[in-house]
C-alpha positions as semicolon CSV with decimal commas, in nm:
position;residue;x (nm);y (nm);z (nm)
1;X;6,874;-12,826;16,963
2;X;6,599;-12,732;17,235
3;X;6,604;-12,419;17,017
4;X;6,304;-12,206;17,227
5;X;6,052;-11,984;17,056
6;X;6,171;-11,977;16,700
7;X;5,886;-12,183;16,571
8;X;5,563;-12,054;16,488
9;X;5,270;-12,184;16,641
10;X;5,186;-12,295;16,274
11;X;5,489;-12,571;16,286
12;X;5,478;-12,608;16,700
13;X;5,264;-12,657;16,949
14;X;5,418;-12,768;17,223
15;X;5,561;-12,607;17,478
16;X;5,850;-12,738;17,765
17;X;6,107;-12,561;18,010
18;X;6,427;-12,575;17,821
19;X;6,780;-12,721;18,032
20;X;6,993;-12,469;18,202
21;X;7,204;-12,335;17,941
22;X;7,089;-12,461;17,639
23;X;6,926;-12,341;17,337
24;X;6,920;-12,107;17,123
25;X;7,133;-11,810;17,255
26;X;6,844;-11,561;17,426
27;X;6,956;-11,272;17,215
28;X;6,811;-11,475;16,899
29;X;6,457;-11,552;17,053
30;X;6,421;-11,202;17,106
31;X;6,505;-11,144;16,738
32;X;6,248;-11,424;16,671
33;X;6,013;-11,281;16,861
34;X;5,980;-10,867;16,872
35;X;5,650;-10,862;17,032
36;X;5,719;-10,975;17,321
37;X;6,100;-10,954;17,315
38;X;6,330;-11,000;17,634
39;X;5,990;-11,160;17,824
40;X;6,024;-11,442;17,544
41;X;6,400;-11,500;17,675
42;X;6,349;-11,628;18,001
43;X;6,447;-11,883;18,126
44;X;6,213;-11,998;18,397
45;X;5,901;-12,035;18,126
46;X;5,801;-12,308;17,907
47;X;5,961;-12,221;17,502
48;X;5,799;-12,337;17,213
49;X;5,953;-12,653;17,079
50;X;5,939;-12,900;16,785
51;X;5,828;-13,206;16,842
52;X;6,175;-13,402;16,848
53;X;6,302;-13,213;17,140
54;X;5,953;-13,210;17,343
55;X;5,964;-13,580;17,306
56;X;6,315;-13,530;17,448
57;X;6,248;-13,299;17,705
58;X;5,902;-13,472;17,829
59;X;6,083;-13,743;18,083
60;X;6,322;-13,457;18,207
61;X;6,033;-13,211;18,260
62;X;5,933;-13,288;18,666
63;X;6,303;-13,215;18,732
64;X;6,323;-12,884;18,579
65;X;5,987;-12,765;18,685
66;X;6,101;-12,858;19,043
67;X;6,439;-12,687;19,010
68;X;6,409;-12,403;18,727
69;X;6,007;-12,278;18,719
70;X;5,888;-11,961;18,832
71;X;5,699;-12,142;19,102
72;X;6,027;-12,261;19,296
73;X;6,209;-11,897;19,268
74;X;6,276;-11,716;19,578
75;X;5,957;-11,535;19,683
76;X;5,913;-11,159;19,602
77;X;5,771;-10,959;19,861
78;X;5,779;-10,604;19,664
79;X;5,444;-10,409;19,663
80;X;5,238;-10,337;19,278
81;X;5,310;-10,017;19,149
82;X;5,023;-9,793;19,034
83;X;5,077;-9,812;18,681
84;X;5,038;-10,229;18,758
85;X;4,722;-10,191;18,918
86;X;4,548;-9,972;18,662
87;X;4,696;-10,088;18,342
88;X;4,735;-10,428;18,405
89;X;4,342;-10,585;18,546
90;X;4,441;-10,876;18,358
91;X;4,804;-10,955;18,374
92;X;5,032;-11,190;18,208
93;X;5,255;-11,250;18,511
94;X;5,140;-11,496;18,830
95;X;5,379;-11,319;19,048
96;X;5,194;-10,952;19,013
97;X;4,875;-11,175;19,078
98;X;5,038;-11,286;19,386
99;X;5,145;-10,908;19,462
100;X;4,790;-10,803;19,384
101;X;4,669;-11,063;19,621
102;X;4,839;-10,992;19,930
103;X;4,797;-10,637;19,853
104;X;4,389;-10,754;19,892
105;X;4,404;-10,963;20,120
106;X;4,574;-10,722;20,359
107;X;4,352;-10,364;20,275
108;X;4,052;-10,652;20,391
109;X;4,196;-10,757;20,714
110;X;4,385;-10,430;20,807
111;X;3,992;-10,232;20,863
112;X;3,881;-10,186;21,189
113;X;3,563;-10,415;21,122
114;X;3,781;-10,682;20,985
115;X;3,680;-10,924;21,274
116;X;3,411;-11,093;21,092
117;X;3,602;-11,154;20,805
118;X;3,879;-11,301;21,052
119;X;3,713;-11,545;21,145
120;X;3,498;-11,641;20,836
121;X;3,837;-11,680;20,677
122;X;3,922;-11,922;20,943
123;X;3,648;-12,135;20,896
124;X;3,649;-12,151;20,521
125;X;3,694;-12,377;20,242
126;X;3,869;-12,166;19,999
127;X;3,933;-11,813;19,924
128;X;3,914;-11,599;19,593
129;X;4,144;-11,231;19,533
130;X;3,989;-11,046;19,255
131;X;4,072;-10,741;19,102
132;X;3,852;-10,568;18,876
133;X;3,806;-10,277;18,669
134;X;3,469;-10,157;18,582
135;X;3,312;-9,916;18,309
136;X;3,013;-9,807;18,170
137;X;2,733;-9,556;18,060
138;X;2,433;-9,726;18,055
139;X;2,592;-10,020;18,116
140;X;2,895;-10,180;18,236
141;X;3,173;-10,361;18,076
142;X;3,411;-10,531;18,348
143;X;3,740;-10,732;18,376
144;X;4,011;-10,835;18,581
145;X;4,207;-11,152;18,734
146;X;4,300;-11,286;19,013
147;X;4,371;-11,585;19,215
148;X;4,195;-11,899;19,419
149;X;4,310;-12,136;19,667
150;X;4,146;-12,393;19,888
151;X;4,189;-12,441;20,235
152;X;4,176;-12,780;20,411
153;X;3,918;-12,772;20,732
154;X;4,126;-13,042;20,885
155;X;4,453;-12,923;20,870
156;X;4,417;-12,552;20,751
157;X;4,647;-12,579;20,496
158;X;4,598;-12,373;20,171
159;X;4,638;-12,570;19,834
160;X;4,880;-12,382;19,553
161;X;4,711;-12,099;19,392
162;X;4,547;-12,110;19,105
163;X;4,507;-11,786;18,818
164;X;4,136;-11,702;18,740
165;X;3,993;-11,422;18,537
166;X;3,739;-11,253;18,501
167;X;3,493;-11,093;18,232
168;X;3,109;-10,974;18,201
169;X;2,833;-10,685;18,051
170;X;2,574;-10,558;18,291
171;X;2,299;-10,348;18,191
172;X;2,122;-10,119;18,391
173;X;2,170;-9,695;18,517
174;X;2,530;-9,689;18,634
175;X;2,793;-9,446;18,503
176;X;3,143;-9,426;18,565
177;X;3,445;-9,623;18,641
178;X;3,626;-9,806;18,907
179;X;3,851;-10,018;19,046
180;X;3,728;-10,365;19,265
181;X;3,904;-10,556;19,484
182;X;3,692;-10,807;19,573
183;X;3,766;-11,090;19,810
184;X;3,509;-11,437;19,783
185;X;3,486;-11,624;20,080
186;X;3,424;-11,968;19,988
187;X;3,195;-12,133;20,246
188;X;3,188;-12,518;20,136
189;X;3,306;-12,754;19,932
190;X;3,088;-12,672;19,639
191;X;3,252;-12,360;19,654
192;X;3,540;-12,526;19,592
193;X;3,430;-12,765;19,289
194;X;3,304;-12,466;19,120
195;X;3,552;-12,257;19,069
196;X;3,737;-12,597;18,994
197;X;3,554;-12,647;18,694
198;X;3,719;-12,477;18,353
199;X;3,435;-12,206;18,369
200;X;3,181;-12,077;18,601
201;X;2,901;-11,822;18,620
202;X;2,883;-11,589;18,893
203;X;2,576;-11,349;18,940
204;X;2,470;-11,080;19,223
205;X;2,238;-10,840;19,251
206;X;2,423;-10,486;19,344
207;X;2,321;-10,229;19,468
208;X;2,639;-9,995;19,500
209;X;2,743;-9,641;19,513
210;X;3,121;-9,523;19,506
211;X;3,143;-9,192;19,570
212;X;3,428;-9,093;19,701
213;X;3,828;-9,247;19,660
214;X;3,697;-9,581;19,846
215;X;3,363;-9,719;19,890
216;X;3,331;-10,029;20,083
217;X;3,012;-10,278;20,083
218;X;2,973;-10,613;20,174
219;X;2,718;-10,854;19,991
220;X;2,608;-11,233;19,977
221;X;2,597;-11,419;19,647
222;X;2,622;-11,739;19,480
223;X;2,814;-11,906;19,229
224;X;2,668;-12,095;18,953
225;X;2,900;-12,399;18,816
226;X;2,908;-12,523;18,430
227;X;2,585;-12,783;18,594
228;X;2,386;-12,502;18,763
229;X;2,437;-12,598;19,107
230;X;2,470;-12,325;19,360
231;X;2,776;-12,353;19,594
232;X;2,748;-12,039;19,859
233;X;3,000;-11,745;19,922
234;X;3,063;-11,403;20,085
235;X;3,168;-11,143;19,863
236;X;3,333;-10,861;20,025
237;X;3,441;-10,571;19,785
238;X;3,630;-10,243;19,819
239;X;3,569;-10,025;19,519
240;X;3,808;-9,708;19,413
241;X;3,703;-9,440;19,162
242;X;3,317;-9,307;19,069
243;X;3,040;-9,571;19,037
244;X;2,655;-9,527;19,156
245;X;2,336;-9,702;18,972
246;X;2,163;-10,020;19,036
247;X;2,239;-10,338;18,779
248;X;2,194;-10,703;18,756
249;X;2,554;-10,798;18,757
250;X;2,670;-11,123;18,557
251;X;3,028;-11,233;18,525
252;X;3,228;-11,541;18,409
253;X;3,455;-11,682;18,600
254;X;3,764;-11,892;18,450
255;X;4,049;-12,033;18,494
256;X;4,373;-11,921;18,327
257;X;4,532;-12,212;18,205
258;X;4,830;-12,061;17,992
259;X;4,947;-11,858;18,284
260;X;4,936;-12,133;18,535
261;X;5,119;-12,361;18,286
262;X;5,386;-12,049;18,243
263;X;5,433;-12,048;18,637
264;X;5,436;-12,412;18,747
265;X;5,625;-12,507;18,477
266;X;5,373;-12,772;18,364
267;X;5,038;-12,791;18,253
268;X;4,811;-12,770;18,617
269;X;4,431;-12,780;18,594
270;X;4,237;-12,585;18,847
271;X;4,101;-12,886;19,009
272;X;4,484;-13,060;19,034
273;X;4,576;-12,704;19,219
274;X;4,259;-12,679;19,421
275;X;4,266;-13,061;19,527
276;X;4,624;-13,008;19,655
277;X;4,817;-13,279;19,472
278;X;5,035;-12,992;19,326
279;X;5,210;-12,885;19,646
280;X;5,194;-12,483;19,775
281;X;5,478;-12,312;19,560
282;X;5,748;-12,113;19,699
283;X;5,703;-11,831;19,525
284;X;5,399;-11,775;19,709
285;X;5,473;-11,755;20,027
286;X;5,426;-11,385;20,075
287;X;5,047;-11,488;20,024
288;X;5,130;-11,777;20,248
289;X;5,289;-11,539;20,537
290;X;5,002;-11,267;20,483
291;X;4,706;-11,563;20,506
292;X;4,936;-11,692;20,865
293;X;5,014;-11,355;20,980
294;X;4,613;-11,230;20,946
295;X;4,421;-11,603;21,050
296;X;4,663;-11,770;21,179
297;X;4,634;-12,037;20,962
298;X;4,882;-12,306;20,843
299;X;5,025;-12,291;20,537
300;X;5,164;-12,563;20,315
């Protein structure tokens, strides 16, 4: 019956885009499922399915995810609202990550001093667009998403993105709260495996004040994969709100593999993104178009 989200996650497990038009009618899932409601009725994310019709839908799957997914929808160049930006660090929907990121990506290279970043950009293995929201007393709780390509050096070609989060406690004298956007430059190919591993540790020593509606500081640090190896990268931040106090900063890094599943269509690991065999989706090409229009740079 390809019925779609009236199973439990007790009885089902799985998970596979459904076939145009078929189902259970839409106004029944969201009767089945009153959390989330209408989101649980669309059509261009995976439904919950028995087993029977996942076993039927597995061989048909690389057709719809090609033809129906979010990734393959026509690209949506609209701008986050405010609301999206404070409420939602962590969202449950790739295409505000995409929003947020070109949003980043552009308050970065639109500065007057954005030379440097030009051409490091140009140059690099892979990119990271964080956003973060920060609070403590005493110490700091923070949290956010975001996303991570690679770039090829060859070709300068960016892979698909991938979705990331992000989570940590600092200790230390810092009070307040505010909003990061933080951009990582990733300078080799460590870089790269790192954040292509399914979790990573990245730590900094800040020293950072915020004073007034923007605050703007640049900073070098390392990330730390699952092994301990150190793979270099620029951080560049811009920070909005009230933050001042020196702390040793620790965060994990990881990748968000329920939303990237949601948006491809199929299950796609950070290091199948990162690699490139999944190829740049369509749906981000606003990222793709900011990236060209900024560096220059190819695009898939």
């Amino acid at each position: 019956r390809q019925s779609g989200n009236v199973f439990c996650y007790r009885c089902c497990s799985a998970r596979a885009l459904l076939q145009p038009g078929s189902g259970t009618a839409p106004e029944d899932r969201v009767a089945a499922h009153y959390v989330w409601g209408a989101k649980e009725a669309d059509a261009h994310k995976p439904q919950r399915v028995c087993s029977r019709c996942f076993d039927a839908l597995l061989p048909l799957q690389p057709h719809i995810a090609s033809t129906a997914s979010k990734a393959v929808m026509a690209p949506d160049y609209g701008l986050p609202t405010a609301l999206e930006w404070v409420g939602k660090p962590v969202s449950r929907s790739f295409n505000l990550e995409l929003k947020k990121a070109v949003h980043n990506l552009t308050s970065f290279l639109g500065m007057p001093d954005d030379e440097m970043v030009r051409r490091l950009i140009t140059r690099c293995h892979g990119i990271a667009l964080l956003s973060v929201v920060k609070a403590g007393f005493l110490g700091a709780v923070q949290g956010g998403g975001g996303l991570v390509l690679s770039r090829s050096v060859e070709t300068g070609q960016w892979s698909a993105p991938c979705a990331i989060g992000i989570g940590g406690v600092s200790i230390g004298a810092q009070v307040g709260v505010e909003l990061i956007t933080a951009l990582l430059i990733l300078r080799s190919p460590a870089a790269v495996s790192a954040f292509a591993s399914p979790s990573k540790l990245t730590l900094g020593l800040n020293l950072s004040v915020a004073a007034g509606p923007v605050g703007r500081h640049i900073e070098g640090s390392g990330v730390l994969d699952e092994n301990g190896h150190s793979a270099a990268c620029y951080s560049y931040s811009v920070s909005r709100g009230v933050f001042a106090g020196v702390a040793l900063d620790g965060a994990v890094i990881f990748t968000r593999d329920k939303l990237n599943h949601v948006f491809y269509g199929h299950p796609a690991s950070a290091r199948q993104l990162l690699s490139g065999r999944i190829a740049p989706p369509r749906a981000a090409e606003p990222l793709y178009r900011a990236l060209r229009a900024h560096t220059n740079a190819v695009a898939g």
